[in-house]
C-alpha positions as a printed NumPy array, in Angstrom:
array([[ 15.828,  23.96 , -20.741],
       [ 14.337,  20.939, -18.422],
       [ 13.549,  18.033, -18.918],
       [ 11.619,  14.85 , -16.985],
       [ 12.846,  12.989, -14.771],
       [ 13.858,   9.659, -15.137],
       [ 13.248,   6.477, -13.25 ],
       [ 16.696,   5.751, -14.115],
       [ 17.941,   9.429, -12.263],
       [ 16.302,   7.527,  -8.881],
       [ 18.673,   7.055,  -6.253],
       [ 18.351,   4.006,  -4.343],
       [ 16.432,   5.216,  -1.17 ],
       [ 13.361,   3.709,   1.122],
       [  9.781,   5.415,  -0.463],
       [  8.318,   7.942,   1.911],
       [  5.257,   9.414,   0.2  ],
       [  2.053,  11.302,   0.764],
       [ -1.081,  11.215,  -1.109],
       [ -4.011,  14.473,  -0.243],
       [ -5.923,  13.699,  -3.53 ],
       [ -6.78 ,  11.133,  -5.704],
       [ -3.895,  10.967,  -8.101],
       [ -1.5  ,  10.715,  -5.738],
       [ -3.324,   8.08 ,  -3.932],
       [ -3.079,   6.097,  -7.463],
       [  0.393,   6.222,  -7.222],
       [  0.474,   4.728,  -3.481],
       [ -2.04 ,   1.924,  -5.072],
       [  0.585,   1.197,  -7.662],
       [  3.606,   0.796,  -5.181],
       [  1.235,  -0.986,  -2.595],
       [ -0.111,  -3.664,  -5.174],
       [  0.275,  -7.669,  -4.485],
       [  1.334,  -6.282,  -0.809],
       [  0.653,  -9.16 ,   1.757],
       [  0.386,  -8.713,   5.537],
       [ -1.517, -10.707,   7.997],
       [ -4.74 ,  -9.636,   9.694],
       [ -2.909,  -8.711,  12.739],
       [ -0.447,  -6.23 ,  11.528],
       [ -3.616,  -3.985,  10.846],
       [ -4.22 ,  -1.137,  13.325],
       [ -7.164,   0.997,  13.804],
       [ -7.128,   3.536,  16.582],
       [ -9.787,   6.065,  16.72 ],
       [ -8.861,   7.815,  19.364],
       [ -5.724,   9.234,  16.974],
       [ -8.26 ,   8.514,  13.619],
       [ -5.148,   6.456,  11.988],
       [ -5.175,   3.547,  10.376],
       [ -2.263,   1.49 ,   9.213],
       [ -0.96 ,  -1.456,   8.355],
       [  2.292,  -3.125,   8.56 ],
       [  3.166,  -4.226,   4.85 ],
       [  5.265,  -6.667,   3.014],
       [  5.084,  -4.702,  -0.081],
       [  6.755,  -6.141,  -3.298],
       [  9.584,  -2.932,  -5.357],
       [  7.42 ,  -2.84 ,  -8.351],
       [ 10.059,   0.546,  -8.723],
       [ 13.216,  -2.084,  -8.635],
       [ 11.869,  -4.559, -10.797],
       [ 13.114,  -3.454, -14.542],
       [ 16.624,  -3.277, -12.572],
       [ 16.421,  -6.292, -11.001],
       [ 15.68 ,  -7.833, -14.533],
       [ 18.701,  -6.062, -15.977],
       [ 20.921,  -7.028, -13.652],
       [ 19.666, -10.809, -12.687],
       [ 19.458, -10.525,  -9.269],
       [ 16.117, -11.468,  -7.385],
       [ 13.241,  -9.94 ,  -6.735],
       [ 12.588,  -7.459,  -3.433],
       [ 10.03 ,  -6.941,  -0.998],
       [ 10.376,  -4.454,   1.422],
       [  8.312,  -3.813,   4.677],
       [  6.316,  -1.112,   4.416],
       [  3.786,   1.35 ,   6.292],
       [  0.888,   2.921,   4.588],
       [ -1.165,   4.922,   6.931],
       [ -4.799,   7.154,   6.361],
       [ -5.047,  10.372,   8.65 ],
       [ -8.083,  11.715,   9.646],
       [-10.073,   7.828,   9.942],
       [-13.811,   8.335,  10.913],
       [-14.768,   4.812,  10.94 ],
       [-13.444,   1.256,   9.152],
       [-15.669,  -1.488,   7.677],
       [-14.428,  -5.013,   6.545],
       [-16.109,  -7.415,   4.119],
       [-14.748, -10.732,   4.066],
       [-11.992, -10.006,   6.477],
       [-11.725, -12.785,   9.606],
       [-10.075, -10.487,  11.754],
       [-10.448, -13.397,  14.622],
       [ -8.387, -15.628,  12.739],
       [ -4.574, -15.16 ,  13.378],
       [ -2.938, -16.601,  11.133],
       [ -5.003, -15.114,   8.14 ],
       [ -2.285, -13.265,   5.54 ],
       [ -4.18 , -10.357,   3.435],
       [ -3.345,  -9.775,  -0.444],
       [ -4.023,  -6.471,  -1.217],
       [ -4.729,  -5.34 ,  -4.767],
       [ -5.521,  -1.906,  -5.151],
       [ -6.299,   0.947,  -3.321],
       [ -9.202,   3.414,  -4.273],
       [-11.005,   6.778,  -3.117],
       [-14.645,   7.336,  -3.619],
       [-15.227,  11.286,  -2.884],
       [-17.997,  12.802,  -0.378],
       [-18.7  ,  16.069,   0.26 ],
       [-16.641,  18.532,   1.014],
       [-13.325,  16.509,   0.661],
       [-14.525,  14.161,   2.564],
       [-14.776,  10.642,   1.442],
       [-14.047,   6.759,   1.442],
       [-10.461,   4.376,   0.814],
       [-11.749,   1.212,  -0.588],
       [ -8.618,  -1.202,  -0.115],
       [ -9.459,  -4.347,  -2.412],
       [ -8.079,  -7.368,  -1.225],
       [ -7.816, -10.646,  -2.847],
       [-10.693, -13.126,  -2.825],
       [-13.046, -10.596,  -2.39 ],
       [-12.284,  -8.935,   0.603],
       [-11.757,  -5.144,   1.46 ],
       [-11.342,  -2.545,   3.832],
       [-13.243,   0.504,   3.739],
       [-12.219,   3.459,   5.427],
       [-14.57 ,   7.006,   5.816],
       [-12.048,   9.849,   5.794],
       [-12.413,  13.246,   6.526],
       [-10.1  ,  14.319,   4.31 ],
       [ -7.703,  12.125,   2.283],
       [ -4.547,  11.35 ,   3.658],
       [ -2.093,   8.19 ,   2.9  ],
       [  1.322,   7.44 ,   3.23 ],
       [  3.629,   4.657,   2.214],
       [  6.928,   4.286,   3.939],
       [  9.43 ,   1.917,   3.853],
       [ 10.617,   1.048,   7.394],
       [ 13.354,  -1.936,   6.671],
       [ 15.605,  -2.99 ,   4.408],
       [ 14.286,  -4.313,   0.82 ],
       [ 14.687,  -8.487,   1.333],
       [ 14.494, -10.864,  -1.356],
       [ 11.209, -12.014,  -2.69 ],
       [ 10.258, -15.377,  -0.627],
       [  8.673, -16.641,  -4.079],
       [ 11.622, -14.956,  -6.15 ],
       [  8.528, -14.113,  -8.969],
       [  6.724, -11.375,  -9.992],
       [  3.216, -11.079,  -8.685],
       [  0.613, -12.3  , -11.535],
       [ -2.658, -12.298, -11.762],
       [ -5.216, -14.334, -13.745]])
């Protein structure tokens, strides 16, 4: 007989995932939420047609055991990456200004033709990121060590 896995059967390791449909890319959208990161740790180069961005990305997967135990709040730093980039588009995004810090909320995928298709990444205050894809390919990995949570809070929103 199996049986699920449990979050609680996790060992404590940096993420490192992929996402080549939809669903999966929900699950990078989860992880990724109320990650900040300033305008200039963004990095489009089409030559390569990658994308990425250099995250401060809050352990929504640490935060039940962080409330257990007491201890603080993590962020980690983060990359999440898109393969296979045809072109980017900003709305509300001041990519001249340097010290502008980005909030970003969720991360979507509105389908094309032929697997083809766009990443919407919403940002706070009505900003966002769109990205045509030939295909749909993300990834989210860690790169440091989690550190705790400048605010020591859980991200809200109203």
């Amino acid at each position: 007989m199996t049986e699920d896995a449990k979050f609680e059967d996790a060992e404590e390791r940096p993420l490192n995932l992929m996402a080549t449909d939809p669903e999966g890319l929900e699950v990078i959208s989860a992880l990724a939420q109320d990650a900040v990161f300033p305008v200039t740790e963004t990095a489009w180069r089409p030559g390569e047609r990658r994308f990425a961005l250099l995250l401060n990305r809050f352990r929504w997967e640490d935060r039940e055991a962080a409330e257990r135990s007491g201890r603080p709040y993590e962020r980690v730093q983060s990359v999440l990456a898109f393969e296979d980039v045809l072109a980017v588009r900003s709305q509300g995004v001041d990519r001249g200004d340097r010290d502008l810090v980005l909030s970003l909320l969720a991360i979507g995928f509105e389908p094309g033709a032929d697997g083809a298709g766009t990443v919407i990444l919403t940002l706070a205050g009505d900003g966002a990121i769109a990205l045509d894809v030939e295909c749909l390919e993300a990834t989210l990995k860690d790169v440091t060590r989690p550190y705790v949570a400048p605010s020591r809070k859980v991200p809200r929103h109203e």
